[in-house]
C-alpha positions as CSV (number, residue, x, y, z in Angstrom):
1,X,-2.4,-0.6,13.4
2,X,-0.2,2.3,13.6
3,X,1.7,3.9,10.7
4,X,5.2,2.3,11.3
5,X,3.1,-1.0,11.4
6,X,1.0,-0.1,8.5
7,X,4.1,0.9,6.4
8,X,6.2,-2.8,7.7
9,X,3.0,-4.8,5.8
10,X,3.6,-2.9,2.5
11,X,6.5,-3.6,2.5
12,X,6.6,-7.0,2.9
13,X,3.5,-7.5,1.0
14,X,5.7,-5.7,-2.1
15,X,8.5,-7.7,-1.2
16,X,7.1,-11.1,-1.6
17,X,5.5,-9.9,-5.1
18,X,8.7,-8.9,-6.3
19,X,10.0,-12.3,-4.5
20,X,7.0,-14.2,-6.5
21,X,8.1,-12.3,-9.9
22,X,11.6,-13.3,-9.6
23,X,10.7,-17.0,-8.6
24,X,8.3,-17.8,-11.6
25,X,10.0,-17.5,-14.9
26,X,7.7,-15.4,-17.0
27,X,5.4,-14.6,-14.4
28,X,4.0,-10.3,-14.8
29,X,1.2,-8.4,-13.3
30,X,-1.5,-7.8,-15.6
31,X,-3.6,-4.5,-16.4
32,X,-6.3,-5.9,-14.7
33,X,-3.8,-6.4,-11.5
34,X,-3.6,-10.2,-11.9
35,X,-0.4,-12.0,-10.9
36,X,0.4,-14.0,-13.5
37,X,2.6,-16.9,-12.1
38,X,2.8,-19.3,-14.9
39,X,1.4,-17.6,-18.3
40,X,1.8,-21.2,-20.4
41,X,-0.8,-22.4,-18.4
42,X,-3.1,-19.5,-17.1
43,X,-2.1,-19.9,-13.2
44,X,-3.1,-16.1,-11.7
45,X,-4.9,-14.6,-9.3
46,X,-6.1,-11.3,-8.6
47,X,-4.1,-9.3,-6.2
48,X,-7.3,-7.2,-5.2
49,X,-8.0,-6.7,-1.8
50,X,-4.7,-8.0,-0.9
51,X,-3.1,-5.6,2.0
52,X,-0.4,-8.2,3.6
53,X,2.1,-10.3,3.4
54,X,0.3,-13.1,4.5
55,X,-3.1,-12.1,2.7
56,X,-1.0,-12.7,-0.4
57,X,-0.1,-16.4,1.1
58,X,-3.2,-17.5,2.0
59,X,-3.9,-16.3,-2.4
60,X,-1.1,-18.6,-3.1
61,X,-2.3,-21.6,-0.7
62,X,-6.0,-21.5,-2.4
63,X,-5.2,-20.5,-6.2
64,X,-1.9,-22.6,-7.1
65,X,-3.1,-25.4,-4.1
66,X,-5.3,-26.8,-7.3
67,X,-3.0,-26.5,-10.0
68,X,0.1,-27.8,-8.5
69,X,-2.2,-31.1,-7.1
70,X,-4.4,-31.9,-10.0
71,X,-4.6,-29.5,-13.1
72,X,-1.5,-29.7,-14.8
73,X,0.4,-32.5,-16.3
74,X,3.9,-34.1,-14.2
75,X,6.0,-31.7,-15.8
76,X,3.7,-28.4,-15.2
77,X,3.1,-29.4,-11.8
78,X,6.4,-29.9,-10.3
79,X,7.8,-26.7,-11.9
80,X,5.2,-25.1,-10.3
81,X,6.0,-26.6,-6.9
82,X,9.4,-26.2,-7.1
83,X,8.8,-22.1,-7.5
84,X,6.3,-22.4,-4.8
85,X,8.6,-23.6,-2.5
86,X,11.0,-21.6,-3.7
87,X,9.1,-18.5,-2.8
88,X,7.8,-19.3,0.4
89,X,11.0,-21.1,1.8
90,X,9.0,-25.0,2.1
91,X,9.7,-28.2,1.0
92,X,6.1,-29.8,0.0
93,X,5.7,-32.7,-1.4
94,X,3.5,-33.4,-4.6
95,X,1.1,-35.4,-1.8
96,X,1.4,-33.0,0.6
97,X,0.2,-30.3,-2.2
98,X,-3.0,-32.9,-2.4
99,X,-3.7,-32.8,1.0
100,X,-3.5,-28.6,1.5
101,X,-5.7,-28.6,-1.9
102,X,-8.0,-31.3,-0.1
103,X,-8.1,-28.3,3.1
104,X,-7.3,-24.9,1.6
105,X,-8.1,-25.1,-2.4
106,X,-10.1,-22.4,-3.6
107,X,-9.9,-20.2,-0.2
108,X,-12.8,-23.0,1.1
109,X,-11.5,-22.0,5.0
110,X,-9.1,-18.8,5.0
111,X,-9.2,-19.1,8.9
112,X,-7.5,-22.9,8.9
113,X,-5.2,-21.3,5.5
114,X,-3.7,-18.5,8.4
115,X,-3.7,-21.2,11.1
116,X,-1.6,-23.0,8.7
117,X,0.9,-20.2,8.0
118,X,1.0,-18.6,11.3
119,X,2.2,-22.5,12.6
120,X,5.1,-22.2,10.0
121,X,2.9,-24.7,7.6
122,X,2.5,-27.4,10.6
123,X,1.1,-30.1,8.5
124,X,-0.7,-31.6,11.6
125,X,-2.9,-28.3,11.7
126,X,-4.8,-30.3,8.3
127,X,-5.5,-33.5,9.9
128,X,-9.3,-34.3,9.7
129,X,-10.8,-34.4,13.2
């Protein structure tokens, strides 16, 4: 990657963190350089090791994936849907959230979570074979 390159991917690895801190009311970056997303309910992740745009997707496909699909109550959940959406331009569905928890959840296969987004979230891409 050359410098031009390099320089593109910060920027649009800080522009979707200042997209994600505009989209989620109260969210913040910690001291311990956690994104906190939704403080009520402790929805972060660390933002570590994170050097592109779409290394910061793949966070947001395996650490909200869980919340938005089973851990919060109706309310919680959608609210955090709707900001997820929001912030990456989609229109999932509560059962569609189950079904990219089912596949991506807790970074289980970051090479089928980049598949995923590199397909412009082709939902035929989590199909079980």
């Amino acid at each position: 990657m050359n410098a031009v390159e390099s320089l593109n991917e910060q920027i649009a690895l800080k522009s979707i963190i200042n997209h994600a801190l505009q989209v989620f009311p109260k969210s913040f970056i910690n001291h311990n350089n956690e994104i906190i997303l939704e403080p009520r309910n402790n929805v972060y992740f660390r933002l570590d090791g994170i050097e592109s745009e779409l290394d910061f997707k793949c966070k947001m496909f395996a650490w909200l994936s869980r919340p938005i699909a089973k851990g919060l109550n109706r309310y919680w959940s959608s609210k955090l849907l709707k900001s997820f959406n929001e912030l990456l331009n989609t229109h999932f569905t509560k059962d569609e959230m189950d079904q990219i928890y089912d596949r991506l959840g807790n970074d289980v296969n970051r090479e089928l979570t980049i598949q995923f987004i590199k397909s412009n979230y082709d939902s035929f891409i989590l199909e079980r074979e």
